[in-house]
DONU-527919 format. One record per residue (C-alpha): x, y, z; residue in one letter; residue number from 1. Coordinates in steps of 0.5 Angstrom, whole numbers, padded with zeros to 4 digits, always signed. Layout:
      px      py      pz   mifi   tikol
       X       Y       Z      A     NUM
...
***
This chain:
      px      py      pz   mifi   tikol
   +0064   +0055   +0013      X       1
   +0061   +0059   +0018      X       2
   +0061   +0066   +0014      X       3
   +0059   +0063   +0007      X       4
   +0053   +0059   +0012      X       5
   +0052   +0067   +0014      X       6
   +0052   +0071   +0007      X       7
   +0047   +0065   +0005      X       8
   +0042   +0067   +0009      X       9
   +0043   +0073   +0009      X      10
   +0043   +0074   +0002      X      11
   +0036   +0068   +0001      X      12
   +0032   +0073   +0007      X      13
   +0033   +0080   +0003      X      14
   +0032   +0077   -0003      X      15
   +0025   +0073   -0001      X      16
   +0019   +0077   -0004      X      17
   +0014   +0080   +0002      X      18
   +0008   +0075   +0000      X      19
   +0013   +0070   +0002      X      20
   +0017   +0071   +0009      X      21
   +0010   +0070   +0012      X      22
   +0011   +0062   +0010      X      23
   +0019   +0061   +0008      X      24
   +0023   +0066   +0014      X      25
   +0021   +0059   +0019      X      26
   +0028   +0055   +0015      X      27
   +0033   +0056   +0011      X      28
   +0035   +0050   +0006      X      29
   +0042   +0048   +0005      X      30
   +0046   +0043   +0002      X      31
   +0052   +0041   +0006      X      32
   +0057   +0037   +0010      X      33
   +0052   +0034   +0015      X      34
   +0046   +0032   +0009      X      35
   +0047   +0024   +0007      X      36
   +0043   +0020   +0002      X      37
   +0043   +0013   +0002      X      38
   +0042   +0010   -0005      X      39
   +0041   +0004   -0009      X      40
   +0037   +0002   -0017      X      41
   +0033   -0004   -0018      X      42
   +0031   -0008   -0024      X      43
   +0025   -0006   -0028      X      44
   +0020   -0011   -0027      X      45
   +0013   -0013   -0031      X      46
   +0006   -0014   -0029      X      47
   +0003   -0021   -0031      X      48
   -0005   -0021   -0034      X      49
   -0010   -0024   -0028      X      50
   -0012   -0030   -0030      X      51
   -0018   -0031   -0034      X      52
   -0023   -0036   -0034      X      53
   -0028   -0033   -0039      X      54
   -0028   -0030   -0045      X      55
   -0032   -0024   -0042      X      56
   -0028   -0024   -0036      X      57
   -0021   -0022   -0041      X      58
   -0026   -0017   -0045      X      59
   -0028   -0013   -0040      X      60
   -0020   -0012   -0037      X      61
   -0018   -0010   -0044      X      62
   -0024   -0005   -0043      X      63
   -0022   -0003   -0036      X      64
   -0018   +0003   -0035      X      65
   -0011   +0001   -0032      X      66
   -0011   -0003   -0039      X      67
   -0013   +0003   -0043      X      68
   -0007   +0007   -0038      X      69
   -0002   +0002   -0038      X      70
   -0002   -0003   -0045      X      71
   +0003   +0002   -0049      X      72
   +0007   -0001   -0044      X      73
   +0008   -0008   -0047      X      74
   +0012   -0011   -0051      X      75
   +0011   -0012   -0058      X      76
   +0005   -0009   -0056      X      77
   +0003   -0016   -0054      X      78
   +0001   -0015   -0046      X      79
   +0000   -0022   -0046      X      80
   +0007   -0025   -0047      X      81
   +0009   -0020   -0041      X      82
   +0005   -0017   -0037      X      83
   +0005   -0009   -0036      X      84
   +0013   -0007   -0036      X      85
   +0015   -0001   -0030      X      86
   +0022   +0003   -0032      X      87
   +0021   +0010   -0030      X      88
   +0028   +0011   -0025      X      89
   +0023   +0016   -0021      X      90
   +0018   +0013   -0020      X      91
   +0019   +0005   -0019      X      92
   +0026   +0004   -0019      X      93
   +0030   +0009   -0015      X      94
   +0030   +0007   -0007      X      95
   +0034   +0012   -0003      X      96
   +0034   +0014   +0005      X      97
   +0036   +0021   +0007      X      98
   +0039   +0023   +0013      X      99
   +0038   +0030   +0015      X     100
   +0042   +0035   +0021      X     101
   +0038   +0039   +0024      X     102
   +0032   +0037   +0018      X     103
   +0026   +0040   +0019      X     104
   +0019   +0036   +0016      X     105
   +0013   +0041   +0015      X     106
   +0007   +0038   +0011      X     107
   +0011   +0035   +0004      X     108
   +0008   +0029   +0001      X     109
   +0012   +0022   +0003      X     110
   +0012   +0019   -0005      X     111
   +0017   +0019   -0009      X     112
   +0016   +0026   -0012      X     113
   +0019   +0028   -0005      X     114
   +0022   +0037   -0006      X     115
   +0028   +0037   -0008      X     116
   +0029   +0043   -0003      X     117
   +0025   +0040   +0002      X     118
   +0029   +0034   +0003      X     119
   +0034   +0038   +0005      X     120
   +0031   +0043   +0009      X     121
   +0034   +0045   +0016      X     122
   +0031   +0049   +0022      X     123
   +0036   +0056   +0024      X     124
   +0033   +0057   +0029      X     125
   +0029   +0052   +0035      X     126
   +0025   +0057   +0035      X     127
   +0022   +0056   +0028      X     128
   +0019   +0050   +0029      X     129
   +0013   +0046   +0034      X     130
   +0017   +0041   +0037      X     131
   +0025   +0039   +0036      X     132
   +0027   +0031   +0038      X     133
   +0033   +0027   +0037      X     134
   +0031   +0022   +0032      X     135
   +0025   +0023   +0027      X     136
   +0024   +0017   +0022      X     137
   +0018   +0020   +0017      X     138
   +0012   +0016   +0014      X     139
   +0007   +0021   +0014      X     140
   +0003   +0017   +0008      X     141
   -0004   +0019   +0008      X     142
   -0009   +0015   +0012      X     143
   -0002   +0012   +0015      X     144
   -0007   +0009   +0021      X     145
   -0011   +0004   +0017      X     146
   -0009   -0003   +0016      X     147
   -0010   -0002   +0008      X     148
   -0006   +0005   +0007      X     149
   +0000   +0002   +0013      X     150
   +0001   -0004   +0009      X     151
   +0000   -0001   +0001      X     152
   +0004   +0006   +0004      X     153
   +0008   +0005   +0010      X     154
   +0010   -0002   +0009      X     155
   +0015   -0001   +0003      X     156
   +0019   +0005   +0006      X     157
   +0019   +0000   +0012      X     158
   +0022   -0005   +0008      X     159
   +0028   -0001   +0007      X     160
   +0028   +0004   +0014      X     161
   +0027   -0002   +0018      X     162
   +0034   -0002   +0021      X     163
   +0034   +0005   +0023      X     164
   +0027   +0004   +0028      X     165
   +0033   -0001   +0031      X     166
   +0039   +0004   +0031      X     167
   +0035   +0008   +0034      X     168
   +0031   +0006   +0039      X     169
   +0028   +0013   +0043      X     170
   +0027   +0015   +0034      X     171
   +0020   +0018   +0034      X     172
   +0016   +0016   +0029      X     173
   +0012   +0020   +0025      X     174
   +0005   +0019   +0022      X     175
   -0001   +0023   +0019      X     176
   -0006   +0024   +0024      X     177
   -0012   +0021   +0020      X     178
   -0020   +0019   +0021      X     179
   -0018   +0012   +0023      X     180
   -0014   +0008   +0028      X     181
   -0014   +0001   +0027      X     182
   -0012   -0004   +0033      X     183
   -0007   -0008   +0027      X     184
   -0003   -0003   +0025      X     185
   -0002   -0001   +0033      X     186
   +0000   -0008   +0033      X     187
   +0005   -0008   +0027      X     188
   +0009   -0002   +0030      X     189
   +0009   -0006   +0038      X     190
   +0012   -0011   +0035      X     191
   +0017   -0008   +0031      X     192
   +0019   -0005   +0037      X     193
   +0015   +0002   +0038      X     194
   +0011   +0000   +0043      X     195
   +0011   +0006   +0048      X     196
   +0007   +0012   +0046      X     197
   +0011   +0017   +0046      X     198
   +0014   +0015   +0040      X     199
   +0009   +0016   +0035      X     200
   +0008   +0023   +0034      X     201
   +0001   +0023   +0031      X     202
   +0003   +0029   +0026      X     203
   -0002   +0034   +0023      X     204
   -0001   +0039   +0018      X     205
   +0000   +0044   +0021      X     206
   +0006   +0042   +0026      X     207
   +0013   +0043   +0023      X     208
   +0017   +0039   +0026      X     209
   +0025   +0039   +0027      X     210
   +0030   +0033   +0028      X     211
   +0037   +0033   +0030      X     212
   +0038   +0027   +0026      X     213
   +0032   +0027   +0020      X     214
   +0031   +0020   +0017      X     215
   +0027   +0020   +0011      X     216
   +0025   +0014   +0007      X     217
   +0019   +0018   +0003      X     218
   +0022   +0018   -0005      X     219
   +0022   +0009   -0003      X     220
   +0018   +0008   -0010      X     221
   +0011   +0005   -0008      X     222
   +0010   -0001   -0012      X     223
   +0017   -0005   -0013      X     224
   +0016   -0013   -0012      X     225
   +0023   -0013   -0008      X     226
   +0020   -0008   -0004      X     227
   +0014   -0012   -0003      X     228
   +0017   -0019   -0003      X     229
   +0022   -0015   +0003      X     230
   +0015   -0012   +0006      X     231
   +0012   -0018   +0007      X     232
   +0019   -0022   +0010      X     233
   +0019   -0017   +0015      X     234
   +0012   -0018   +0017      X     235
   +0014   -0026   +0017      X     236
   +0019   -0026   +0022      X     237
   +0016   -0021   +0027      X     238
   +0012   -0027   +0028      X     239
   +0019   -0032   +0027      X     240
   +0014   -0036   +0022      X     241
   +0018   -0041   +0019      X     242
   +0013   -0047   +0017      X     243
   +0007   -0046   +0011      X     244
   +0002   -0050   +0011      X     245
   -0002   -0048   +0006      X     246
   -0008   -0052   +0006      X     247
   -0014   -0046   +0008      X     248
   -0020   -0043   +0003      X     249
   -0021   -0037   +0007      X     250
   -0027   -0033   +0005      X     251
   -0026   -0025   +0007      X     252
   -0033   -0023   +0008      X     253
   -0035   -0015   +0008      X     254
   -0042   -0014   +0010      X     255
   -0046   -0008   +0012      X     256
   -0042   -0008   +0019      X     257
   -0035   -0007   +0018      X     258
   -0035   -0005   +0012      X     259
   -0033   +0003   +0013      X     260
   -0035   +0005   +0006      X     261
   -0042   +0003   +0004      X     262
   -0045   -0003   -0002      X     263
   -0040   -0008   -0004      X     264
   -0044   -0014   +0000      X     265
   -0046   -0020   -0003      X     266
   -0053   -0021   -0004      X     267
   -0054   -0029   -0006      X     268
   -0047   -0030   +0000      X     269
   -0050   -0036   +0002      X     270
   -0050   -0039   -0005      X     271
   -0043   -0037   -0005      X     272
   -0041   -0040   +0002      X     273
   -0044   -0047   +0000      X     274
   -0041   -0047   -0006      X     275
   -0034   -0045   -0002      X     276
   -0035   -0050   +0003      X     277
   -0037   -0056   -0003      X     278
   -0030   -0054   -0006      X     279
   -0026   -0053   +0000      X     280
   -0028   -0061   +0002      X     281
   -0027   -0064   -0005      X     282
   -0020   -0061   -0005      X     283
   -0018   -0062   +0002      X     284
   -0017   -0055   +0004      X     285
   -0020   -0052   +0010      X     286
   -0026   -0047   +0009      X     287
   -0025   -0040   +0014      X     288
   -0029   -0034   +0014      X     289
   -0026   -0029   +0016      X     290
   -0029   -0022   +0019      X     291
   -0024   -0018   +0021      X     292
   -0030   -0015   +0026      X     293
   -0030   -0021   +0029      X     294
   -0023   -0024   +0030      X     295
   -0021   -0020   +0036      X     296
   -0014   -0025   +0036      X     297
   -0007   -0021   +0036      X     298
   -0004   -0019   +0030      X     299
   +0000   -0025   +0030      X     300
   -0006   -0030   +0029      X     301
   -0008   -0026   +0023      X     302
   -0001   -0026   +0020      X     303
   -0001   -0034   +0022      X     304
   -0007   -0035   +0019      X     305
   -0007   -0032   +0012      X     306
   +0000   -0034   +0011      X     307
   -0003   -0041   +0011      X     308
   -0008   -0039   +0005      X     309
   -0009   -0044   -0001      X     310
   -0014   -0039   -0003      X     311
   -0018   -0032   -0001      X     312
   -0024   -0031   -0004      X     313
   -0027   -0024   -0004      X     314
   -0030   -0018   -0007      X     315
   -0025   -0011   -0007      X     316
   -0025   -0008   +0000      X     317
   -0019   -0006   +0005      X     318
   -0019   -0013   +0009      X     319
   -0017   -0016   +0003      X     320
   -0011   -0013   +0004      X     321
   -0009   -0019   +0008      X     322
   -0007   -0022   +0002      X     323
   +0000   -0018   +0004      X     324
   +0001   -0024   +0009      X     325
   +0000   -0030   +0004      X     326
   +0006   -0033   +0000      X     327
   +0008   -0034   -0007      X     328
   +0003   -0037   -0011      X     329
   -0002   -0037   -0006      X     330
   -0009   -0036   -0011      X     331
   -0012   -0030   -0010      X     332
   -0020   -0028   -0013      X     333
   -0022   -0022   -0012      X     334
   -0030   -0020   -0014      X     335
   -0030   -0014   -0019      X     336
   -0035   -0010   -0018      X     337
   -0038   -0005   -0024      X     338
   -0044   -0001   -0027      X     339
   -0047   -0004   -0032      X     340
   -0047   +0003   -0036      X     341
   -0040   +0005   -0036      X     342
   -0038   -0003   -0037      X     343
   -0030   -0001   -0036      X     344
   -0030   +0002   -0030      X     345
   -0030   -0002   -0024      X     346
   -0035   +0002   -0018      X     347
   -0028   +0004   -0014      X     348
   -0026   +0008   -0020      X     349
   -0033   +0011   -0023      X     350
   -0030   +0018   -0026      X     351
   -0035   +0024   -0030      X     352
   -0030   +0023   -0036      X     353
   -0029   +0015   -0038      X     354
   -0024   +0016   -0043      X     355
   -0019   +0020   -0037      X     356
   -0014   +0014   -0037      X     357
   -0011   +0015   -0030      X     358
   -0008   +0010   -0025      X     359
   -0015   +0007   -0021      X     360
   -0015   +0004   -0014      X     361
   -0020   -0001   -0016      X     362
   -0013   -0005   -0019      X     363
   -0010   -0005   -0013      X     364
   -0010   -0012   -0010      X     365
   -0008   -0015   -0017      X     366
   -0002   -0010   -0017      X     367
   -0001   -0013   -0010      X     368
   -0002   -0019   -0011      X     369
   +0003   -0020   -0018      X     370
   +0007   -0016   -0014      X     371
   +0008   -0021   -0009      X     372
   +0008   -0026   -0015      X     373
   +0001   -0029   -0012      X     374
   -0005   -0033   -0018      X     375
   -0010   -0028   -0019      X     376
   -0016   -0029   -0021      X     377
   -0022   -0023   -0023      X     378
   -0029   -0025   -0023      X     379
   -0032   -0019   -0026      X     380
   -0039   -0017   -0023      X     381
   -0045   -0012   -0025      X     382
   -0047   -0009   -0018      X     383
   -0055   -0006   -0016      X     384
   -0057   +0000   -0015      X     385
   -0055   +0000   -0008      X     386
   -0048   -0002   -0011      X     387
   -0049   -0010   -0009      X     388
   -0047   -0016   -0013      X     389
   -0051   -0022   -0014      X     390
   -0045   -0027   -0016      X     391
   -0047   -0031   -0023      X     392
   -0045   -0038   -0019      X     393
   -0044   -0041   -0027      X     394
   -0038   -0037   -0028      X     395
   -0036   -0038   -0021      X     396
   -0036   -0045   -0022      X     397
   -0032   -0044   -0028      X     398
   -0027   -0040   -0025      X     399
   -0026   -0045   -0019      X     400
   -0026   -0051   -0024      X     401
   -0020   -0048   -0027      X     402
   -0016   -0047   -0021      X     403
   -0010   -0052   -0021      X     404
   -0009   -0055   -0013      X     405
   -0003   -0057   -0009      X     406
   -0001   -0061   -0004      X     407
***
């Protein structure tokens, strides 16, 4: 095995072009006795329509541009029976965690279209690589540091990876070094265990980092509801939550402080808030308002108090990924915010070519909420040209009128 390991090396090196050795000499890839792969298939899954109220709320979702990407994906051709199916092996149902010998990390995109070669690559010699450590588990997904990336990136490879941060205590973790640091995500890695600094390696791409045992989650699918359903569990117990009391109308307010991206403010907000805290006394819920730059509790509180939601309220924004905390069933209404002049795209997802039907982010928290088999509901909205909304209170009645409570 030794000289067949030898000849192999040999015979990739002498092959390499020369406009290549300057990149590749670092490794040599190779499938062999020490490489393993831990694999399962889920089901194909669907995802439901929003709820509407309105007519006009169901015409401009059948013109947005994830209906337009996903409607041939319905059955019958009739999306309002089941939803949106999801069945490609890659992308949504193949969940596999791989671990490497002597495996080596250098700048490759932690998704399900994971190198085939890159996932099997190993180091010949210590000398090739930045830094060598006993355990690296990889979750070097984009932005990995801010609360909204870490829930809708991190969390499903967590799902499935979590035993390993248990197995092996000393493991370094690994996370893209990005332009946020948000304190929830901190917390969620202390209190799964990581809590001393120098096991998170805040990784940059221009380190290749080597591991004597590489453990790789990165082909997990990103959107899957066992994964989620899994992820969200995870959370749960880290705070040993057991009892859901169900019974607060949490308002997610974005204003002009701690949003990071600019508009998406509500301009007509004190109209909304009275109408929010009428709704909440007559259907005996407690109203809260939560502004994450102002709630400087633990991450254990936030977690307690959104899984306590009947309902969350707001426009789209990263703090409505606290809807991951909520349970099943919990009411989700999302204010969509569009321009007036490209009607089918929401303002998140504005591109130069509107008949361009690519996947957009704007579509997240209802992704996510269905996934978690929450309720939700899109309360669609022309933004200003400051890319503000006034909240039509008609139609926000309506939707609230249509909700159905329970105790």
């Amino acid at each position: 095995m030794i000289l067949l390991y030898q000849m192999c090396f040999l015979i990739w090196y002498f092959n390499e072009n020369e406009s290549n050795i300057k990149d590749r000499d670092y490794f040599f890839t190779a499938i062999n006795s020490e490489f393993e792969q831990i694999s399962r298939q889920l089901e194909p899954f669907a995802l439901k329509l929003p709820n509407f109220f309105d007519k006009d709320s169901r015409d401009w979702f059948s013109n947005s541009t994830f209906y337009k990407r996903y409607s041939s994906q319905c059955f019958d051709n009739d999306c309002d029976k089941i939803g949106f199916y999801f069945n490609d092996p890659k992308e949504h149902l193949n969940v596999s965690v791989t671990l490497v010998q002597n495996g080596v990390y250098y700048d490759d995109s932690c998704g399900y279209n994971y190198d085939e070669k890159a996932l099997r690559r190993t180091f010949v010699s210590e000398n090739h690589v930045s830094a060598i450590y006993e355990q690296v588990i990889i979750y070097t997904v984009p932005d990995g540091w801010s609360f909204q990336h870490f829930l809708d990136g991190i969390g499903p490879k967590l799902a499935i990876s979590r035993k390993y941060l248990d197995q092996y205590p000393d493991s370094k973790v690994l996370i893209i070094k990005g332009p946020r640091f948000d304190r929830s995500v901190q917390d969620i890695w202390n209190l799964l265990g990581v809590n001393r600094s120098d096991r998170i390696v805040h990784y940059d791409r221009r380190m290749k980092i080597g591991a004597k045992l590489l453990i790789n989650p990165c082909r997990t699918p990103g959107i899957h509801p066992f994964l989620w359903h899994s992820a969200r569990s995870m959370y749960w117990s880290l705070i040993n939550l057991q009892k859901f009391q169900s019974n607060l109308l949490i308002y997610v307010q974005r204003t002009s402080q701690n949003a990071k991206n600019g508009g998406r403010l509500i301009q007509n907000e004190n109209l909304v808030i009275d109408y929010l805290h009428e709704y909440a006394q007559k259907s005996s819920l407690i109203y809260i308002e939560y502004d994450h730059s102002k709630h400087n509790e633990n991450i254990e509180k936030q977690i307690e108090l959104f899984s306590n939601a009947q309902i969350i309220f707001g426009i789209h924004g990263g703090a409505l990924s606290n809807i991951n905390f909520a349970p099943s069933k919990t009411i989700i209404i999302e204010i969509m915010p569009y321009r007036s002049d490209k009607s089918s795209l929401p303002i998140v997802c504005s591109k130069s070519d509107p008949n361009r039907f690519t996947p957009c982010g704007g579509y997240s928290y209802y992704v996510q909420a269905k996934l978690l088999n929450q309720s939700y509901w899109i309360l669609p909205s022309v933004v200003d040209q400051q890319n503000n909304v006034n909240v039509n209170m008609t139609k926000l009645r309506l939707l609230f009128n249509s909700l159905t409570i329970s105790h």
